[in-house]
C-alpha positions as CSV (number, residue, x, y, z in Angstrom):
1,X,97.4,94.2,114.6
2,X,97.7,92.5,117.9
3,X,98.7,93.2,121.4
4,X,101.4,91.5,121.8
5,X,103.0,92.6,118.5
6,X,105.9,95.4,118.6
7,X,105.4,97.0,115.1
8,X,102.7,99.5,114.0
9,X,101.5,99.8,110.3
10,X,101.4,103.2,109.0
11,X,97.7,103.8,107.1
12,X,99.4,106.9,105.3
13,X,102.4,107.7,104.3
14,X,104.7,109.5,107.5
15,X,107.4,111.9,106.9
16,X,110.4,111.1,109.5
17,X,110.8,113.1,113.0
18,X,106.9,112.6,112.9
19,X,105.3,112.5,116.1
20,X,102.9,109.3,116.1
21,X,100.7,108.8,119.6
22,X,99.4,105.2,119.7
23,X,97.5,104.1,123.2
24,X,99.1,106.8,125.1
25,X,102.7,105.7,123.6
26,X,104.7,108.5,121.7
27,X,106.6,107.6,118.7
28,X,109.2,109.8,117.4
29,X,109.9,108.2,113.6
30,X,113.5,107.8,113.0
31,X,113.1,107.0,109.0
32,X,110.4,108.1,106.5
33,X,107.4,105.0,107.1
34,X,105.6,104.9,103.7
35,X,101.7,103.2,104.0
36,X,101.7,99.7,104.3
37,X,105.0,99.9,105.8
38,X,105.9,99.3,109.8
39,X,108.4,100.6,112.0
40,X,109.7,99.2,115.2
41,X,107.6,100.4,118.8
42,X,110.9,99.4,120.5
43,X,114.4,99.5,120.8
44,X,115.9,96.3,119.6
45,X,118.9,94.4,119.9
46,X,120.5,91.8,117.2
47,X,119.0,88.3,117.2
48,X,115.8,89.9,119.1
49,X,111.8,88.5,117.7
50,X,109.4,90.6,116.0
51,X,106.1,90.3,116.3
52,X,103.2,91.2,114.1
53,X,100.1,89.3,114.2
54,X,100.5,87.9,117.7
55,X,103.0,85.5,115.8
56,X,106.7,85.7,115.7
57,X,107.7,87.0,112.0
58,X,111.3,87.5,112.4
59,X,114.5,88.3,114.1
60,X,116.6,91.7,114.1
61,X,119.9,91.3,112.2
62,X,121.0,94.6,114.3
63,X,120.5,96.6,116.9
64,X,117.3,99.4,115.6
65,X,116.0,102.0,117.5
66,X,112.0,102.6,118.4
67,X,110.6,104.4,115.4
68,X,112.8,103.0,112.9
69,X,111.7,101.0,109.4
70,X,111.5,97.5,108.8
71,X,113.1,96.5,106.2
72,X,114.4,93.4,104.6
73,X,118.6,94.4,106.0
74,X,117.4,95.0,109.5
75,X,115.1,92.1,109.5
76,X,115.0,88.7,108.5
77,X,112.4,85.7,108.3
78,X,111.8,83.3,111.6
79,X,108.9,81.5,112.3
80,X,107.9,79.4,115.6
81,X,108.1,75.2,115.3
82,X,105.0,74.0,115.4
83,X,103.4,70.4,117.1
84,X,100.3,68.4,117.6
85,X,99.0,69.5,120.9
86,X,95.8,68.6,122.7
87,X,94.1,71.6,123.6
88,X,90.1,72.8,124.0
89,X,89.3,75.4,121.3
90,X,86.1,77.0,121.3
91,X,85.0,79.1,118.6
92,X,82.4,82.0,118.9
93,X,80.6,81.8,115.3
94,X,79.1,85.2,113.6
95,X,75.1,85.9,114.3
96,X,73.8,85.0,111.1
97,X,70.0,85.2,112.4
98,X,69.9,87.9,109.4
99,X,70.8,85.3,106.4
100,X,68.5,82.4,107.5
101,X,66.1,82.6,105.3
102,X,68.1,83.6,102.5
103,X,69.3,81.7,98.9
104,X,71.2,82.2,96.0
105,X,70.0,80.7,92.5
106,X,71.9,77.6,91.5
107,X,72.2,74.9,89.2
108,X,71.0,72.1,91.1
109,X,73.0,68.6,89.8
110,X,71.9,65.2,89.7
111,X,74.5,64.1,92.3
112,X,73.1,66.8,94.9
113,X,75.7,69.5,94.8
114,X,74.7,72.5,93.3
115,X,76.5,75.1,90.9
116,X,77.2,78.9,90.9
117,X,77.3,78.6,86.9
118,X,76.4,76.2,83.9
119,X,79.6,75.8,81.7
120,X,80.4,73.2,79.2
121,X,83.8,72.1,79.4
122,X,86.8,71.0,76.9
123,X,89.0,68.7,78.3
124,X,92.4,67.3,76.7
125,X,94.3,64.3,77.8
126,X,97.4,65.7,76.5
127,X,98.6,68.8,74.8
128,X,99.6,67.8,71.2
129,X,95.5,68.6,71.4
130,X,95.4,72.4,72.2
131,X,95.8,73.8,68.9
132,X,92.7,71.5,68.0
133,X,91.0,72.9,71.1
134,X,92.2,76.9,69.9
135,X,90.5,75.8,66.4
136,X,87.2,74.9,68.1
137,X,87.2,77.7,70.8
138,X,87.3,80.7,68.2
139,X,84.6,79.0,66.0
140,X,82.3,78.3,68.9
141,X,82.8,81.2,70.9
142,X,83.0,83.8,67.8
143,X,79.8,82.4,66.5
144,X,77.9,81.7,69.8
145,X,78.8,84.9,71.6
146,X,80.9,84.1,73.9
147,X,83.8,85.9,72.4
148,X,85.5,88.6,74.6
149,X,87.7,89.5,71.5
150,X,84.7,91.1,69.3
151,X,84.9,94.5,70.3
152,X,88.8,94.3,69.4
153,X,87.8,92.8,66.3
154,X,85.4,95.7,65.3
155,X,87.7,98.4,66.6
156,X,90.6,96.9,64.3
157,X,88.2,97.0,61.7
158,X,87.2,100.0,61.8
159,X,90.5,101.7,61.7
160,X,91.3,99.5,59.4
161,X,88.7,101.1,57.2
162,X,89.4,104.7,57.9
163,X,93.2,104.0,56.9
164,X,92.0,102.4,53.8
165,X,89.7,105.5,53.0
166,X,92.4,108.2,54.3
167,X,90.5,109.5,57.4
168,X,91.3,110.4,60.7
169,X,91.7,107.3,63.2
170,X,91.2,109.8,66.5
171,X,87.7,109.8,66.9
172,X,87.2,105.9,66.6
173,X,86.2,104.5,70.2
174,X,86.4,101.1,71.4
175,X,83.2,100.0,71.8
176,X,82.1,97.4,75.1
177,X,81.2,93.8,74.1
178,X,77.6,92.9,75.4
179,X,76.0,89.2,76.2
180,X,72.7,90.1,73.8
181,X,73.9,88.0,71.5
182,X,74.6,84.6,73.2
183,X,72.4,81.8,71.4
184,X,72.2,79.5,74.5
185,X,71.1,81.7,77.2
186,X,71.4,79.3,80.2
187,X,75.0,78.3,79.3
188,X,77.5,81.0,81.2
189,X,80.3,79.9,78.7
190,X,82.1,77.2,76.9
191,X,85.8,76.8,78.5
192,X,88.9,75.2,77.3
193,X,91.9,73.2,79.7
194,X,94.3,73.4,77.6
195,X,97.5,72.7,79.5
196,X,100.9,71.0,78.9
197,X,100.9,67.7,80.2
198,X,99.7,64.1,79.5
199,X,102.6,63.2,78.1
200,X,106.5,63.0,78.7
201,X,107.7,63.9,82.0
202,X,107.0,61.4,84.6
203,X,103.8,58.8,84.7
204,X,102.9,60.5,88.4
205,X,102.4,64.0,87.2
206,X,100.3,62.1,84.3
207,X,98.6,60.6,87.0
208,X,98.0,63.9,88.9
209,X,97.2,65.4,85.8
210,X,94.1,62.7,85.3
211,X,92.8,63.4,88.8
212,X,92.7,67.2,88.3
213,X,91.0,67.0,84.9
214,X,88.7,64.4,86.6
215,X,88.1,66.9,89.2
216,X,87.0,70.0,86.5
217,X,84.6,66.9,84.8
218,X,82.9,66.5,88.3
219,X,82.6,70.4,89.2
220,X,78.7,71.3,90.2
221,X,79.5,74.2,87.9
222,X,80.2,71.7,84.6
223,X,77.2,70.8,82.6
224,X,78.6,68.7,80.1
225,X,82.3,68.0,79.0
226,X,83.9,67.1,75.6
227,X,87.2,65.4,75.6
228,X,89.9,65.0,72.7
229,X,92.8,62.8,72.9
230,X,95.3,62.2,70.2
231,X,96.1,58.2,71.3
232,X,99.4,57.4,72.0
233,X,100.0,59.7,75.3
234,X,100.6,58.8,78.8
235,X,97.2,60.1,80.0
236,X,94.5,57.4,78.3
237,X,91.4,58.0,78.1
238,X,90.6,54.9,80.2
239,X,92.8,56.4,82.6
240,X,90.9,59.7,83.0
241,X,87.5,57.7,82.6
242,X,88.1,55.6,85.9
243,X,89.1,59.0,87.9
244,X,85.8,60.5,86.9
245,X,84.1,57.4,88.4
246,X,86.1,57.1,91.1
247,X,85.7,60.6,92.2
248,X,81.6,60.4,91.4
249,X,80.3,56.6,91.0
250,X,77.0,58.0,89.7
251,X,78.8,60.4,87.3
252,X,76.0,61.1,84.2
253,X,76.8,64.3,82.8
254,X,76.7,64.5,78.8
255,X,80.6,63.8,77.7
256,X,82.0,63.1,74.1
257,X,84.9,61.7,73.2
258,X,87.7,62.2,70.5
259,X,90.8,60.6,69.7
260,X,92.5,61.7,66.6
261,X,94.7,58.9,66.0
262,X,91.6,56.6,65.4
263,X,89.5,59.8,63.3
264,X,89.7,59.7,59.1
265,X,91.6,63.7,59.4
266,X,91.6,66.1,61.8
267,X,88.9,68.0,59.3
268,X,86.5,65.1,60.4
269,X,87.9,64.9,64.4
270,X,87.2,69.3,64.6
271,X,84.0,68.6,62.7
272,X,82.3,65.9,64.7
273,X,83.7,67.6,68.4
274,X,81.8,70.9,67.4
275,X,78.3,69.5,65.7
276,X,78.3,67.0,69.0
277,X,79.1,69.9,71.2
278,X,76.6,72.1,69.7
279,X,74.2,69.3,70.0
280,X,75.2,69.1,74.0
281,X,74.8,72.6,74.4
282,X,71.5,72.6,73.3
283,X,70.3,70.0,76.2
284,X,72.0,71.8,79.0
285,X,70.6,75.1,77.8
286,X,67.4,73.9,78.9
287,X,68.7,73.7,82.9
288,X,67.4,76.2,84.8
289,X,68.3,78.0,88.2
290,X,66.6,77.6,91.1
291,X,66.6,78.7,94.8
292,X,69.1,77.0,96.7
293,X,70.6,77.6,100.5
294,X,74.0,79.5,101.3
295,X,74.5,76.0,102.9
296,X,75.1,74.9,99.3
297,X,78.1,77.6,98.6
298,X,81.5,76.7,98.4
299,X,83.7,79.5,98.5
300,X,87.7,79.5,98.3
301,X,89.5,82.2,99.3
302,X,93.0,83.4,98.0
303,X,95.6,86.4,97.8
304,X,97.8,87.1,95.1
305,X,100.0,90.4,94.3
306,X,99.8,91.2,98.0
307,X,100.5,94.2,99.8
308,X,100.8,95.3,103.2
309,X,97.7,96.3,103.6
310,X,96.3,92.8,102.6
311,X,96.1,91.5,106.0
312,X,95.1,94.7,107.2
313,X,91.9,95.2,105.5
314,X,90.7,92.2,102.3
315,X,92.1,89.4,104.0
316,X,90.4,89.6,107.2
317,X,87.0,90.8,105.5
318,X,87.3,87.9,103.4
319,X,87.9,86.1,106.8
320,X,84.7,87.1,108.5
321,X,82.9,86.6,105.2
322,X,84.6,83.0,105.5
323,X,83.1,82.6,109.0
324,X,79.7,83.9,108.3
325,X,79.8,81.2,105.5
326,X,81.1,78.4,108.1
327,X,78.2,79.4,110.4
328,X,75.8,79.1,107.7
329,X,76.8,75.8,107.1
330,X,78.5,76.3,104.0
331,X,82.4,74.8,103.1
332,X,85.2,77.2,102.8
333,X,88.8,76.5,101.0
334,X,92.0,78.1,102.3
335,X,94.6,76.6,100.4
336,X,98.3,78.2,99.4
337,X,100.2,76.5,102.0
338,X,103.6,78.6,101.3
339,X,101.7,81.3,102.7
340,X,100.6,79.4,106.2
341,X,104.4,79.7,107.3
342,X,104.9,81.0,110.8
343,X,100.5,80.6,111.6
344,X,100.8,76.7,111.5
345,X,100.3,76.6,115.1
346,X,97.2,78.4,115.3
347,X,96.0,76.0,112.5
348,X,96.8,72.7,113.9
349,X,94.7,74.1,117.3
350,X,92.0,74.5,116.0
351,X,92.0,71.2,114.1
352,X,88.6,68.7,115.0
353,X,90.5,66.0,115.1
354,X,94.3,64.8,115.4
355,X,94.0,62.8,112.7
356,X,93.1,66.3,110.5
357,X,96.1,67.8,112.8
358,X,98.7,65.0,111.9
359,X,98.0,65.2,108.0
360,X,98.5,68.7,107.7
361,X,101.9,68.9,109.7
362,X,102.8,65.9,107.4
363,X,102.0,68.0,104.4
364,X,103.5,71.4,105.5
365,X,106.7,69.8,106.5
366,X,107.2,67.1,103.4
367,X,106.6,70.3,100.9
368,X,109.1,72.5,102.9
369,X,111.4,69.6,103.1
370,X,111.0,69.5,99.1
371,X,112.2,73.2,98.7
372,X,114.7,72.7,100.8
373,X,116.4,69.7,99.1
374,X,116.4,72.0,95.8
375,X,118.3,75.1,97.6
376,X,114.7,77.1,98.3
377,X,112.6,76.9,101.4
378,X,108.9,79.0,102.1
379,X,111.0,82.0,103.4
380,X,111.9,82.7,99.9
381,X,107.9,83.2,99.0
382,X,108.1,86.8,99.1
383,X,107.7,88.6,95.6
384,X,109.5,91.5,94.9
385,X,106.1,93.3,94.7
386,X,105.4,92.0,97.7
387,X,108.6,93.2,99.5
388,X,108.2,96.6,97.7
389,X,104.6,96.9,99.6
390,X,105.6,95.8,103.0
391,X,105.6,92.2,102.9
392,X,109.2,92.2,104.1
393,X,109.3,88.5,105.5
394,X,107.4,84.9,104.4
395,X,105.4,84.8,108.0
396,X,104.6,88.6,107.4
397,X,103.2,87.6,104.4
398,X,101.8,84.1,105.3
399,X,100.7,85.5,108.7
400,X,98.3,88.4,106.7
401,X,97.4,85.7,104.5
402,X,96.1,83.0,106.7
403,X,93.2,85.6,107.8
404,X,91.1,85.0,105.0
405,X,90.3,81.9,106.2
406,X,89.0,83.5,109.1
407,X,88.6,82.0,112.9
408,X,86.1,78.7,112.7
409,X,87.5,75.1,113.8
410,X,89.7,73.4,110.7
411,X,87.2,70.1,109.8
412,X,89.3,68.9,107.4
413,X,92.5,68.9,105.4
414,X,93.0,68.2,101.6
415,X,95.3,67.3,99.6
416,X,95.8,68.4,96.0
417,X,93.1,66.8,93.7
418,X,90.7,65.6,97.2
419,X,87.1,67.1,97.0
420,X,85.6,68.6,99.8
421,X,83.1,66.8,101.6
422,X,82.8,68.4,104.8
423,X,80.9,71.4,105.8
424,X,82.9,74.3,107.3
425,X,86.7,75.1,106.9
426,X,89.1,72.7,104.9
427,X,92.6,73.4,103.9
428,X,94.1,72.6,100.5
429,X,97.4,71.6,99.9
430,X,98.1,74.2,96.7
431,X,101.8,76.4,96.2
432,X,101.0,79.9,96.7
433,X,101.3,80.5,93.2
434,X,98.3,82.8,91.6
435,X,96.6,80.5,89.0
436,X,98.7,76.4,90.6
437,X,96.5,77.5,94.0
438,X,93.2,78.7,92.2
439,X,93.7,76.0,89.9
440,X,93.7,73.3,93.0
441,X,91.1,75.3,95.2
442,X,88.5,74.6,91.7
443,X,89.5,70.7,91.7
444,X,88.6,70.4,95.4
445,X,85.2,72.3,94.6
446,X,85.0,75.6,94.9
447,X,82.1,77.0,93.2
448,X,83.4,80.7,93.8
449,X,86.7,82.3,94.5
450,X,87.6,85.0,97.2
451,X,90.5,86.7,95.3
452,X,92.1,89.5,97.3
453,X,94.9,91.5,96.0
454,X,96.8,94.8,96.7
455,X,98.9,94.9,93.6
456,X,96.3,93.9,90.7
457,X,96.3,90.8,89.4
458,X,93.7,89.6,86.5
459,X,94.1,85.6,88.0
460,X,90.5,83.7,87.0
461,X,89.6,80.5,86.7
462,X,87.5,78.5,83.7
463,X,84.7,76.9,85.7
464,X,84.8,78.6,89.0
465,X,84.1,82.3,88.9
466,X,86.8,84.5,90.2
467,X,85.8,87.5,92.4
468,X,88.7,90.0,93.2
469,X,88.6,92.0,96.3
470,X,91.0,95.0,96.3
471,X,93.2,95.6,99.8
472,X,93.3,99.7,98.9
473,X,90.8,102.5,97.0
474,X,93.9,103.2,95.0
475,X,94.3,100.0,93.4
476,X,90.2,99.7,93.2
477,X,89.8,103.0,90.9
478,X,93.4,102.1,89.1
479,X,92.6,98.8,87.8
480,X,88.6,98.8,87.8
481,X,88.3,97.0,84.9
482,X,89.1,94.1,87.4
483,X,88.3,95.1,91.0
484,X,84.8,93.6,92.3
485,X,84.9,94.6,95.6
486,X,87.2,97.8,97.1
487,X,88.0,97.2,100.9
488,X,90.1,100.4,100.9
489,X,87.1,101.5,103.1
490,X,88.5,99.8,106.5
491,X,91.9,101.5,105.6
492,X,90.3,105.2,105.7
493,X,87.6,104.1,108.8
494,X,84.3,104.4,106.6
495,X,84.2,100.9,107.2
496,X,84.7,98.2,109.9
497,X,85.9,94.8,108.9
498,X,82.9,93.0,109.5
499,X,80.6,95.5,107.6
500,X,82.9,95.0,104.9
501,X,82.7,91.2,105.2
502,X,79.0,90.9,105.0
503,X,79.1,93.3,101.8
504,X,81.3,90.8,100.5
505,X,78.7,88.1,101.5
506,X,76.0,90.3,99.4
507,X,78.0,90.2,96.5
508,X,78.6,86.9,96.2
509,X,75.1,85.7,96.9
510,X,74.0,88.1,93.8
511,X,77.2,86.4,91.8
512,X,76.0,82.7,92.7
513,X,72.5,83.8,91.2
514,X,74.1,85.0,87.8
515,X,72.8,88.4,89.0
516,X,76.6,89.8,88.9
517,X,79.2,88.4,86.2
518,X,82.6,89.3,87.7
519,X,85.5,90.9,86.3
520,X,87.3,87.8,85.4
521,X,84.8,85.9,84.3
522,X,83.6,88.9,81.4
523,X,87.4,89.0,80.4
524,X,87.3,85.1,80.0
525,X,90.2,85.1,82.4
526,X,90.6,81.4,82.3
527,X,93.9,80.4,83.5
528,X,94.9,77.6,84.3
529,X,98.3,75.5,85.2
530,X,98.4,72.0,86.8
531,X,100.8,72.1,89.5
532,X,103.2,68.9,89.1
533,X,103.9,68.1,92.6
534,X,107.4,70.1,92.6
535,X,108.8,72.9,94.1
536,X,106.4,76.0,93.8
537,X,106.1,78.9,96.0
């Protein structure tokens, strides 16, 4: 992957006593090398580095011969210290001559900033609400057509009826669900935050907790939000109220409000949330989209169920989709900071500023600090997945990961809750955690999400729609039912990483115009988990 590394990645699976010629060097295999797998391209002693990447990833535990498998006994986690240092770095954007004149159809706000979708949003203060916001979800969703359950419903019914009437069940299908019948034709969906916060714990994660829901109130992709609050909880409110306003002074998108302690029943409360809902809906059904520039995309990028062929292939198309963006003058979000162990350096370099530099050691090193104290640290971020699938150390992993983000200058560094405001390439302070970081990378604004995955995993998002980007063909044709995008092209040679990048480009242009409905977003994948500030990898 680099020339300085001493490991090679085997593409295929390789039988051992194999004969592999790389750059005129003959490799005779000493163990079996499944794909996505390495073995060593030198004799090693105990305590010696390995390098993959061009970064240090670990250190030999003993002595292994050239050709032999990495694996977690042989090898264990390092990763180089890292510091500000003053140094000149040029970056050599993309030619993007071919993408000047070109849009995507947004939703063009009041406040400037423009949205890949057009989504009215439910919003609790504290969780003794969610079975409230359940009751509302499957009346307005069932009714307006935004139900992902119906062709279950009819399927059930159906055998249902040929067990009441003593006939065979075989030949019933399950039929696909369609959008024909939505009422409101501009609104992409009605979502739902339920979470389980707001109250109890500790008045800083309610605090959090009020900037992040503040955050999904102020998304270019929310129309119009409806909030229900039961009274008595931590969360007021007020509380959220004077987060939406801080975050957006000239905040004037449609929002009602509910608290259930002050309502004659809950009968009345459900009652008066839908008709005033249905009555919002109506208004921002009449929005239209419009031709807006890629300037006006934000796209965050993210990898989950990786494998090791992740930052082989998705991750660095992603990466020069990420710098094609950049040199567009859009904003791209690489968040997960768990998975920037060992690649810190490399970071921090290319940092504008040292203020930008400062705040992001600060960060890295107060969240490690935090696992730490609890008996964890980022080297325990591999999943077992992961390790299964070659991913055999945390700077491996984090190292593979950090190339979605691609090569452009870092202009600015977030943490949890902050919006972006800068063009180009921001990191977010998120865990590495699946739906914590695409949860995070949404609050700071991302109005799409890069999701690249070698395992599967059916991670979306409720207002910012979700793309996924398969590492291998395998997993692509396995799981299709949530693959977008199959990169196992640069893994067989069809394919070169940045041909793959600008086909990645293509699609999300056509899913910013509402021409493409990902996978996640037609299975209502809407997870989401507010990350407390504690220890998650």
């Amino acid at each position: 992957m680099d020339p300085k590394d001493n490991v090679l990645v085997a593409l295929t699976d390789l039988p051992k006593d194999e004969k592999v010629i790389f750059e005129e060097q003959t490799y005779i295999l000493q163990d079996a090398i499944k794909a996505k797998h390495k073995f060593y391209t030198t004799d090693l002693s105990k305590g010696d580095e390995v390098i993959m990447y061009g970064v240090l990833v670990g250190k030999v535990e003993y002595d292994v011969a050239k050709g032999s498998l990495m694996t977690t006994s042989n090898l264990k986690h390092a990763a180089d210290p890292y510091e500000y240092r003053d140094v000149a770095f040029s970056w050599q954007a993309p030619d993007v001559s071919k993408y000047k004149n070109r849009t995507f159809k947004g939703f063009k706000r009041k406040d400037g900033r423009v949205g890949t979708a057009n989504y009215w949003l439910f919003v609790p203060t504290v969780f003794c609400e969610n079975r409230n916001l359940d009751v509302i979800k499957e009346a307005l969703h069932n009714e307006l057509g935004y139900s992902v359950s119906d062709k279950y419903t009819q399927y059930t019914h159906q055998l249902l009826k040929a067990y009441q009437n003593g006939e065979n069940m075989a030949s019933i299908d399950l039929q696909p669900n369609t959008t024909a019948n939505r009422i409101f034709k501009n609104v992409d969906g009605i979502k739902f935050l339920n979470h389980q916060g707001g109250c109890g714990g500790t008045r800083q994660d309610s605090s959090t907790l009020s900037a992040l829901l503040a955050s999904y109130a102020n998304h270019p992709n929310v129309a119009g939000i409806t909030v229900l609050s039961l009274g008595c909880q931590h969360l007021q409110v007020q509380d959220f109220m004077t987060d939406v306003k801080k975050q957006n002074p000239a905040f004037d998108k449609p929002m009602f409000i509910f608290e259930q302690q002050t309502a004659q029943s809950e009968e009345v409360l459900i009652a008066n949330a839908i008709k005033q809902t249905f009555e919002g809906l109506i208004e921002i059904n009449k929005l239209e989209r419009t031709a807006q520039p890629l300037s006006e995309l934000i796209l965050g990028v993210k990898c989950g169920g990786s494998d090791g062929f992740s930052g082989v292939s998705a991750n660095p198309a992603v990466g020069y989709t990420s710098d094609l963006l950049v040199a567009l003058g859009g904003k791209v979000l690489l968040a997960e900071f768990p998975e920037l162990c060992g690649v810190e350096q490399n970071l921090i370099d290319r940092c504008e500023t040292k203020e930008t530099a400062e705040k992001f050691i600060d960060l890295m090193r107060s969240y490690d600090a935090l696992a730490h104290k609890v008996g964890s640290g980022f080297h325990m971020n591999p999943s077992p997945g992961n390790i299964k699938d070659g991913l055999i150390t945390d700077a491996i992993k984090s190292a593979g990961a950090a190339k979605k983000g691609g090569t452009a200058p870092v202009v600015d560094v977030l943490d949890y809750t902050e919006p972006v405001t800068k063009a180009g390439l921001s990191l977010v302070c998120t865990p590495g955690n699946d739906v914590e970081a695409t949860t995070g990378k949404a609050a700071a604004g991302a109005t799409l999400i890069l999701f690249t995955t070698g395992l599967g995993t059916p991670t979306g998002n409720p207002v910012c729609p979700v793309i996924k980007v398969a590492t291998n063909s395998v997993l692509a044709n396995n799981m299709s039912d949530i693959i977008d995008i199959d990169c196992g092209p640069i893994i067989s040679g069809e394919k070169t990483i940045e041909e793959m990048g600008e086909d990645i480009l293509e699609y999300c242009i056509k899913a910013a115009s509402g021409e493409i409905i990902p996978k996640a977003v037609q299975l209502n994948q809407d997870d989401f988990i507010p990350w407390k500030r504690g220890v998650s990898l």
